[in-house]
MIVO-659344 format. One record per residue: x, y, z of N, C-alpha, C, O in turn; residue in three letters. Coordinates in nm, 4 decimals. Example, Ala and Ser with C-alpha at 12.3 -4.5 7.8 and 13.67 -1.06 7.14 Angstrom:
+----------+----------+----------+----------+----------+----------+----------+----------+----------+----------+----------+----------+-----+
!     n.c1 !     n.c2 !     n.c3 !    ca.c1 !    ca.c2 !    ca.c3 !     c.c1 !     c.c2 !     c.c3 !     o.c1 !     o.c2 !     o.c3 ! res !
+----------+----------+----------+----------+----------+----------+----------+----------+----------+----------+----------+----------+-----+
!   1.3190 !  -0.5690 !   0.7800 !   1.2300 !  -0.4500 !   0.7800 !   1.3200 !  -0.3300 !   0.7800 !   1.4236 !  -0.3319 !   0.8465 ! ala !
!   1.2850 !  -0.2250 !   0.7080 !   1.3670 !  -0.1060 !   0.7140 !   1.2900 !   0.0030 !   0.7870 !   1.3409 !   0.1138 !   0.8039 ! ser !
+----------+----------+----------+----------+----------+----------+----------+----------+----------+----------+----------+----------+-----+
***
This chain:
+----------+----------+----------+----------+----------+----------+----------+----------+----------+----------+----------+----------+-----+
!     n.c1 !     n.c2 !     n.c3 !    ca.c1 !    ca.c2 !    ca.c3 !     c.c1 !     c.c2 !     c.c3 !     o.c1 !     o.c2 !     o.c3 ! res !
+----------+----------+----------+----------+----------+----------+----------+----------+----------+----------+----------+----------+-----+
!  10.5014 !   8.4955 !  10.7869 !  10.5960 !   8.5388 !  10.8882 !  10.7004 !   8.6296 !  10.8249 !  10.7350 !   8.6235 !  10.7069 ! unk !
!  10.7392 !   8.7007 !  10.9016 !  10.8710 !   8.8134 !  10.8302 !  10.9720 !   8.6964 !  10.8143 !  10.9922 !   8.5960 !  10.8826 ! unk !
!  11.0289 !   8.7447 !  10.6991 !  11.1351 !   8.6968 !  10.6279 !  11.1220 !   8.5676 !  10.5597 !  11.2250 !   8.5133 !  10.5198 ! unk !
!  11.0003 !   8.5079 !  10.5400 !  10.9790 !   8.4652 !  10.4319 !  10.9058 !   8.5369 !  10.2790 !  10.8255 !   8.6270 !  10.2549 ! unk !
!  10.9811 !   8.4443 !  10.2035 !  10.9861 !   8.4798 !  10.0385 !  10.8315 !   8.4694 !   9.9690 !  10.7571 !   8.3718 !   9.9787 ! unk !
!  10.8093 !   8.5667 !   9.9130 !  10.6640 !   8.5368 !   9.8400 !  10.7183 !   8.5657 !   9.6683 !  10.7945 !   8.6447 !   9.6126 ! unk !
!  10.6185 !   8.4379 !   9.6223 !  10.6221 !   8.4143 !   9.4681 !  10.4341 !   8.4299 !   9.4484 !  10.3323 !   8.4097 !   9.5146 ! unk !
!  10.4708 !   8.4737 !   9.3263 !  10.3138 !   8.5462 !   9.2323 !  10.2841 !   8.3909 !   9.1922 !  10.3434 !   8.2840 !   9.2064 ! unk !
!  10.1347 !   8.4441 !   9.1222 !  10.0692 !   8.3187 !   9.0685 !  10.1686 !   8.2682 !   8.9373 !  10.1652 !   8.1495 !   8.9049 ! unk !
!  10.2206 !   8.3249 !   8.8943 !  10.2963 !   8.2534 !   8.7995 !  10.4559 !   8.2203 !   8.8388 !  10.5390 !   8.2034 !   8.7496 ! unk !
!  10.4932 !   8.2121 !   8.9913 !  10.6155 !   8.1823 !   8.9870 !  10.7068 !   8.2621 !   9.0273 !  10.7967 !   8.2171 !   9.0984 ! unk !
!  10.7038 !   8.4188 !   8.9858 !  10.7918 !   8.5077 !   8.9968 !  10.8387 !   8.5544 !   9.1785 !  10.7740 !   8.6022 !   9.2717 ! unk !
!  10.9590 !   8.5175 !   9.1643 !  10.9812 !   8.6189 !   9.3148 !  10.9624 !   8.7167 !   9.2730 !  10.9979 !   8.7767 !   9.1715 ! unk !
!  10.8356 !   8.7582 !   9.4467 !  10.8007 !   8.9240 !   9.4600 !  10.8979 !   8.9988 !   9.5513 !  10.9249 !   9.1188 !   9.5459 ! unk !
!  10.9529 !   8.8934 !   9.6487 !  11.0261 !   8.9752 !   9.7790 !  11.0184 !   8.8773 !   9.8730 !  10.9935 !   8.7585 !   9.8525 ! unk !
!  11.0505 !   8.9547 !  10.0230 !  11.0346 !   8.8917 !  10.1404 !  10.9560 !   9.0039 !  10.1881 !  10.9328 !   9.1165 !  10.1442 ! unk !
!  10.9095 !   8.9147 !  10.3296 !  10.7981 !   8.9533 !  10.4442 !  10.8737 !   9.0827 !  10.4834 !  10.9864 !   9.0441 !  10.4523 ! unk !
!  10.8933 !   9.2141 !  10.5315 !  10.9986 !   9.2474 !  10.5727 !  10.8878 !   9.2862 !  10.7360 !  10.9323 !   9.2867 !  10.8508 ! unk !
!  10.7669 !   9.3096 !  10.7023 !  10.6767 !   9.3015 !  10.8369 !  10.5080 !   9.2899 !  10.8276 !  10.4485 !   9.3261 !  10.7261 ! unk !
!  10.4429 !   9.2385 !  10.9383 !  10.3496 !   9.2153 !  10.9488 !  10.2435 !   9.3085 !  11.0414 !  10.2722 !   9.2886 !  11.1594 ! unk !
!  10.1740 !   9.3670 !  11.0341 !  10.0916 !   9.4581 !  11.1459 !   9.9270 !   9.4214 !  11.1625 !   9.8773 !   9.3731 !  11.0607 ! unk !
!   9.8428 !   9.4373 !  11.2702 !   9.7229 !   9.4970 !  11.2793 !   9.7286 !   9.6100 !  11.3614 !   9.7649 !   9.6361 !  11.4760 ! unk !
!   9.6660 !   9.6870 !  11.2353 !   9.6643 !   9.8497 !  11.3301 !   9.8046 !   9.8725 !  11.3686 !   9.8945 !   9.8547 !  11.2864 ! unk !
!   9.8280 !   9.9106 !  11.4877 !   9.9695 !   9.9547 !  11.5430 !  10.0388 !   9.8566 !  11.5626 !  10.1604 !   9.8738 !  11.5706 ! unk !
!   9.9888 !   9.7364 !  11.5750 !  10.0760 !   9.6492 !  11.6396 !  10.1347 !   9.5634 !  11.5364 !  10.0668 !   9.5345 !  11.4379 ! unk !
!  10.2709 !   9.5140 !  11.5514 !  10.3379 !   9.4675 !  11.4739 !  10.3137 !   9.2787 !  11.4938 !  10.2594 !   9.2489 !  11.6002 ! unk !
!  10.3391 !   9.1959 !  11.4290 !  10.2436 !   9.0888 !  11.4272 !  10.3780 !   8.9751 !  11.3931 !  10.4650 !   9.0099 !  11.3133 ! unk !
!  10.3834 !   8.8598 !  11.4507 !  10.5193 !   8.7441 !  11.4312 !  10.4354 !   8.6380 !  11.3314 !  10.4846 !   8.5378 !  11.2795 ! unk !
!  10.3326 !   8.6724 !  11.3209 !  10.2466 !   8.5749 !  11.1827 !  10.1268 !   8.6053 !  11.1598 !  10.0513 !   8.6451 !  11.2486 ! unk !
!  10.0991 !   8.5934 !  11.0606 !   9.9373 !   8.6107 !  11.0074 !   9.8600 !   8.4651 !  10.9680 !   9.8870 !   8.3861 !  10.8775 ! unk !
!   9.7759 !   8.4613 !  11.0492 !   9.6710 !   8.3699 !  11.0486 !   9.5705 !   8.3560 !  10.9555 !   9.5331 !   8.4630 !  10.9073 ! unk !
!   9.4996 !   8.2284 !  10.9042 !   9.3934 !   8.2880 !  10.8622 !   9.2831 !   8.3166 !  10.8848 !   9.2153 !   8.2455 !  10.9589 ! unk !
!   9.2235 !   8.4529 !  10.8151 !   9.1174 !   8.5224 !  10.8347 !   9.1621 !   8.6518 !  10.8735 !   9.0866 !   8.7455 !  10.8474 ! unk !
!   9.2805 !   8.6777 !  10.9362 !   9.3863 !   8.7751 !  10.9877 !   9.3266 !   8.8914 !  10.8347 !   9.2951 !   8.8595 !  10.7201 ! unk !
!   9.3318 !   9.0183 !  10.8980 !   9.3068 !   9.0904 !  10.7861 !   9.4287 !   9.2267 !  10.8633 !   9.4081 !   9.2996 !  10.9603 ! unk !
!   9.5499 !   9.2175 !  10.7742 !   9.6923 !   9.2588 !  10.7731 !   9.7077 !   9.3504 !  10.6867 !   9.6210 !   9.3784 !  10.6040 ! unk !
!   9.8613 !   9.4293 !  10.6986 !   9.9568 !   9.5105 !  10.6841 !  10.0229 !   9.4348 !  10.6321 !  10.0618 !   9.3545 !  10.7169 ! unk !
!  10.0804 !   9.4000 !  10.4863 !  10.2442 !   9.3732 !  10.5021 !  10.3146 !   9.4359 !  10.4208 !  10.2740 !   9.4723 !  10.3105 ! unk !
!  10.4420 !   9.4585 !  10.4708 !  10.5760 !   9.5351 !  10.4277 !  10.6392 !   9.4197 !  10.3392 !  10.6541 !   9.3030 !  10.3753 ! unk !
!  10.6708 !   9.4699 !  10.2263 !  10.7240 !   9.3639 !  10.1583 !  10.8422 !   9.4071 !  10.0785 !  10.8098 !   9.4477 !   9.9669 ! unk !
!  10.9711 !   9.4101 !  10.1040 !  11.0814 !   9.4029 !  10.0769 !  11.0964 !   9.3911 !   9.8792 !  11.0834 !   9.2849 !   9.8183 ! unk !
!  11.1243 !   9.5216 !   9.8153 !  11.1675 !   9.4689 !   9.6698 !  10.9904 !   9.5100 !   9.5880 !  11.0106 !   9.5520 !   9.4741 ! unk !
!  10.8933 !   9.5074 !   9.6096 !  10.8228 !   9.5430 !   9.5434 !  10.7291 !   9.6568 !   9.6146 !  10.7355 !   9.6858 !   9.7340 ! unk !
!  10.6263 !   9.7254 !   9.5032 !  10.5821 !   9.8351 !   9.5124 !  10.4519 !   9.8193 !   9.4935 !  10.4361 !   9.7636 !   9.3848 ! unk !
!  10.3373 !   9.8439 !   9.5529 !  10.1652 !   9.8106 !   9.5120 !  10.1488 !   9.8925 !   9.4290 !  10.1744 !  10.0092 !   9.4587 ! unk !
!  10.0916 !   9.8543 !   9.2715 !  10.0810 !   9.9384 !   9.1472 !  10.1850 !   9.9063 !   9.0628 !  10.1467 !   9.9176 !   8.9464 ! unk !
!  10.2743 !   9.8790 !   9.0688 !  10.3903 !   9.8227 !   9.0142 !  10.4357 !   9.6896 !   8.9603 !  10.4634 !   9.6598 !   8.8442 ! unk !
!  10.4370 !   9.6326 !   9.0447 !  10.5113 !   9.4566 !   9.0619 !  10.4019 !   9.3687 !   9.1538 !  10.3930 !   9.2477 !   9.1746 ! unk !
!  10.3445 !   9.4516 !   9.1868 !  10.1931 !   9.3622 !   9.2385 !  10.0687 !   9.4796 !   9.2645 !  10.0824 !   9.6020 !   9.2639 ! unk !
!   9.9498 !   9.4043 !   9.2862 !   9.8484 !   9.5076 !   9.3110 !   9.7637 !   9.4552 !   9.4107 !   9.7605 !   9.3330 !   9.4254 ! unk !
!   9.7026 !   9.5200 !   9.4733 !   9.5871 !   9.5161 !   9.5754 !   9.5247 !   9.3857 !   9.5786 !   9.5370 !   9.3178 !   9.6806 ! unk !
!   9.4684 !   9.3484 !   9.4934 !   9.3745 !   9.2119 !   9.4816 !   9.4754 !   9.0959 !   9.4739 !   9.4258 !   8.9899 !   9.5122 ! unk !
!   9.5807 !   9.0893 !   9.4416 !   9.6492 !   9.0150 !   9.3650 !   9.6771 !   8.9045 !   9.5094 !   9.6915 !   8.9358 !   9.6276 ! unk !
!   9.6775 !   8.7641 !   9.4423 !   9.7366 !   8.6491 !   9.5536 !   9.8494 !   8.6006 !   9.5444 !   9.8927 !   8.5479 !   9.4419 ! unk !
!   9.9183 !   8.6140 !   9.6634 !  10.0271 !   8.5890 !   9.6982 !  10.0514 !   8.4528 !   9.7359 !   9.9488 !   8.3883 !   9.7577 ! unk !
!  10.1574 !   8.3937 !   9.7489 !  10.2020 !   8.2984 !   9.8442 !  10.3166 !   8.2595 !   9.8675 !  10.3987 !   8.2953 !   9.7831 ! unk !
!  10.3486 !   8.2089 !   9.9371 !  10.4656 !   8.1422 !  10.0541 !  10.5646 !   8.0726 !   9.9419 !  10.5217 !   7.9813 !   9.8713 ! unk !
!  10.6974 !   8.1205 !   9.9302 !  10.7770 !   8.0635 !   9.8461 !  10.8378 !   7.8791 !   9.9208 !  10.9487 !   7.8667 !   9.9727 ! unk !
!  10.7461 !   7.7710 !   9.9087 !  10.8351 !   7.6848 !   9.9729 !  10.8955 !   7.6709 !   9.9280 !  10.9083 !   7.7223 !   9.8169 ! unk !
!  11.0036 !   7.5669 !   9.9956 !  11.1067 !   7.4919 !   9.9656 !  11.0804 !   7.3500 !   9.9811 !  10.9959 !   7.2938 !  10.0509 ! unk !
!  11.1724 !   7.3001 !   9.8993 !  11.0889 !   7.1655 !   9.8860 !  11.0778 !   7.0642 !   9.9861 !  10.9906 !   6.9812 !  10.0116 ! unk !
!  11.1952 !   7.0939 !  10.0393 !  11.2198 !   7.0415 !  10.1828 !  11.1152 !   7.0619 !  10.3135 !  11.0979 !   6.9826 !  10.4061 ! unk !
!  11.0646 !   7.1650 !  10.2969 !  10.9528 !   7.2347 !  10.4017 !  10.8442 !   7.1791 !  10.3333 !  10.7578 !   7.1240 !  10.4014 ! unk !
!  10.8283 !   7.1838 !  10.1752 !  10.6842 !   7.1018 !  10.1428 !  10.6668 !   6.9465 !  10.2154 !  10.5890 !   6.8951 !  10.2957 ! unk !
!  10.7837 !   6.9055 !  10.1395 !  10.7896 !   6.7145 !  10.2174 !  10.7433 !   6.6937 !  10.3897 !  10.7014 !   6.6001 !  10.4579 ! unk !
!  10.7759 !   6.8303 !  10.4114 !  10.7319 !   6.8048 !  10.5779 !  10.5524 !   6.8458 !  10.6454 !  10.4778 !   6.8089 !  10.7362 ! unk !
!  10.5536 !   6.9350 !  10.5408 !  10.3807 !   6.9661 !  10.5715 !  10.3342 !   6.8674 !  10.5082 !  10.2355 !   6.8487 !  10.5794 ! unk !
!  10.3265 !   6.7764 !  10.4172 !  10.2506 !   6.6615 !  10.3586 !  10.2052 !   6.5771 !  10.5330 !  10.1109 !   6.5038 !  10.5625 ! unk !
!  10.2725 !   6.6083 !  10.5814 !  10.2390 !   6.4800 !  10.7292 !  10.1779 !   6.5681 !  10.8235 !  10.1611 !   6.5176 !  10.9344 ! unk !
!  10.1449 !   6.6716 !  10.8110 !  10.0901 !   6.7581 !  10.9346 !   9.9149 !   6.7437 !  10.8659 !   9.8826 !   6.7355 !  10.7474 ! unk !
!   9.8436 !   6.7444 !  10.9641 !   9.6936 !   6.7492 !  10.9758 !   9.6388 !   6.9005 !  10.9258 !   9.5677 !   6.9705 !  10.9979 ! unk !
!   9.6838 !   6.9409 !  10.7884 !   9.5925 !   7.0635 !  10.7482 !   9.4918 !   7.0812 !  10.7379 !   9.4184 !   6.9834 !  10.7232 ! unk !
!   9.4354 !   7.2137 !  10.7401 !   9.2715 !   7.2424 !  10.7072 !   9.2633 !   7.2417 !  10.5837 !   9.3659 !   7.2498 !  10.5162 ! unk !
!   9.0811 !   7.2272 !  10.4986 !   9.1470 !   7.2291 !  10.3783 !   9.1775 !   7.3897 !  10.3102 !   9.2267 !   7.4257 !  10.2033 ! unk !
!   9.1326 !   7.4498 !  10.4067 !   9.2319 !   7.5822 !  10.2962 !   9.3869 !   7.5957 !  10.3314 !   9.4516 !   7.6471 !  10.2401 ! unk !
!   9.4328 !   7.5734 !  10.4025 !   9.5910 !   7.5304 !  10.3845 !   9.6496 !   7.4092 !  10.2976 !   9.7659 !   7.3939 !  10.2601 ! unk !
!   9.5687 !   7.3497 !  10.2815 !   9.6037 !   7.2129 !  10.1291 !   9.5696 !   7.2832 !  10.0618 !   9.6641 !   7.3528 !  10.0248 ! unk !
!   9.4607 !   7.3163 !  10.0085 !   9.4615 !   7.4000 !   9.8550 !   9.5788 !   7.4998 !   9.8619 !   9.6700 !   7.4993 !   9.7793 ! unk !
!   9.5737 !   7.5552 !   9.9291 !   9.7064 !   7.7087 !   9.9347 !   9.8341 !   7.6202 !   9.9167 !   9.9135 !   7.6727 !   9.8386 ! unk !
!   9.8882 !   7.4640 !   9.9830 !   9.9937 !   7.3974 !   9.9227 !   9.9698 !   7.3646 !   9.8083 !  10.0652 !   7.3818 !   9.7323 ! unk !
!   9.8655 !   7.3169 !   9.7565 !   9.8505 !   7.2300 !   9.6877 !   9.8349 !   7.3425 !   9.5313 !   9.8401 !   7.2831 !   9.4236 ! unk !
!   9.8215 !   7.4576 !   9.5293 !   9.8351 !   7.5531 !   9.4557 !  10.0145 !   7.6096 !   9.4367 !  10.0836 !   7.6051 !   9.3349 ! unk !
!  10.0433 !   7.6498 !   9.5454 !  10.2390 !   7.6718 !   9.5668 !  10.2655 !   7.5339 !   9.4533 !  10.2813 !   7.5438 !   9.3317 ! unk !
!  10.2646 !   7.4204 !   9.5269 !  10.3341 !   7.3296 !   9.4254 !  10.3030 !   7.3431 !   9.2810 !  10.3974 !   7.3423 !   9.2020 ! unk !
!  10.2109 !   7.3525 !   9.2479 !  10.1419 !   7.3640 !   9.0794 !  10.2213 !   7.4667 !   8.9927 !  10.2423 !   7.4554 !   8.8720 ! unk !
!  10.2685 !   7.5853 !   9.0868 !  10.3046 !   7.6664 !   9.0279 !  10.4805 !   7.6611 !   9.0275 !  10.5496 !   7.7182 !   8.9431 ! unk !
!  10.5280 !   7.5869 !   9.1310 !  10.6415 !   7.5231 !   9.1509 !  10.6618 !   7.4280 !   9.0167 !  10.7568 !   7.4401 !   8.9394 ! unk !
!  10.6020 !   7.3739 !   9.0093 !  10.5702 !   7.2475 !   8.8953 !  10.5688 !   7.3074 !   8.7608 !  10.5650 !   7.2272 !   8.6675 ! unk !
!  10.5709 !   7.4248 !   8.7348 !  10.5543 !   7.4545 !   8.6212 !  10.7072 !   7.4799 !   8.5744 !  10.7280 !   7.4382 !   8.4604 ! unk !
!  10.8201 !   7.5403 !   8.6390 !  10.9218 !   7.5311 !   8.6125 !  11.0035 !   7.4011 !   8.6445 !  11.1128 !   7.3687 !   8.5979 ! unk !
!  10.9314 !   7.3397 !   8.7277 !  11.0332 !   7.2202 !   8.7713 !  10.9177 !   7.0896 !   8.7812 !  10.8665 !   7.0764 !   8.8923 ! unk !
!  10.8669 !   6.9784 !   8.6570 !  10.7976 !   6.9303 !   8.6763 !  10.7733 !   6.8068 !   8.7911 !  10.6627 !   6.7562 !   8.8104 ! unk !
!  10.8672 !   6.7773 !   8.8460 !  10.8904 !   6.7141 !   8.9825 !  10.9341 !   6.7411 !   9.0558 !  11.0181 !   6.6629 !   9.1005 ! unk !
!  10.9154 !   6.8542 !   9.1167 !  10.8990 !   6.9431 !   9.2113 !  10.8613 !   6.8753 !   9.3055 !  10.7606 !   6.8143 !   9.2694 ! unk !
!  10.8943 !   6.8463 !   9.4350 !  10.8145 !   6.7654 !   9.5952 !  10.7651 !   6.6454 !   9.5437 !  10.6523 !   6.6124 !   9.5803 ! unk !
!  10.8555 !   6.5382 !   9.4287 !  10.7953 !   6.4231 !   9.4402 !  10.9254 !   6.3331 !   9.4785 !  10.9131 !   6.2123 !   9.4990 ! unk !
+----------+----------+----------+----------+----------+----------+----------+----------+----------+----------+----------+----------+-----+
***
C-alpha cells in the first residue's frame, strides 16, 4: 500500500510506497500475483535496488503480533515469516 516502508533482504531501509499502478490506473494495494508499478520514494532502480531484487513490508512489531492471529495463506507466512528473520538479525527478539 502507499506509504508503507520497504526494507531489503538484509534489513536496510529502501523508502516508502509513494504509488502503486496497473497500466494507467493507479492502485490502493497490490495483491498477490498483481504484476505492478511502484514508485518508491528515496531510491533509484540500478542504484539502491535492482529489478529482480525482493522487497518487503517494513513491519512493526506491533502489526507483526497482530497478523500471527489472522488465517494466512502460506505465501503470506513465509513473506512474515522471512520480514521477521531479517528483523531478528538486528534485534534478536524481535515479535517475541
Amino acid at each position: 500500500r502507499p506509504g508503507e516502508n520497504l526494507i531489503g533482504p538484509d534489513g536496510r531501509d529502501l523508502g516508502r510506497i509513494k504509488s502503486i499502478r496497473i497500466g494507467e490506473d493507479a492502485q490502493k494495494e497490490a495483491k498477490q500475483g498483481d504484476e505492478v508499478a511502484v514508485a518508491i520514494e528515496g531510491v533509484t532502480v540500478g542504484r539502491q535496488i535492482d529489478e529482480e531484487d525482493i522487497l518487503y513490508v517494513g513491519l512493526i512489531e506491533s502489526g507483526y503480533k497482530q497478523l500471527q492471529n489472522l488465517d494466512l495463506t502460506a505465501d503470506e507466512r513465509i513473506a512474515m515469516d522471512e520480514t521477521v528473520a531479517i528483523k531478528r538479525k538486528e534485534e534478536p527478539f524481535w515479535g517475541m
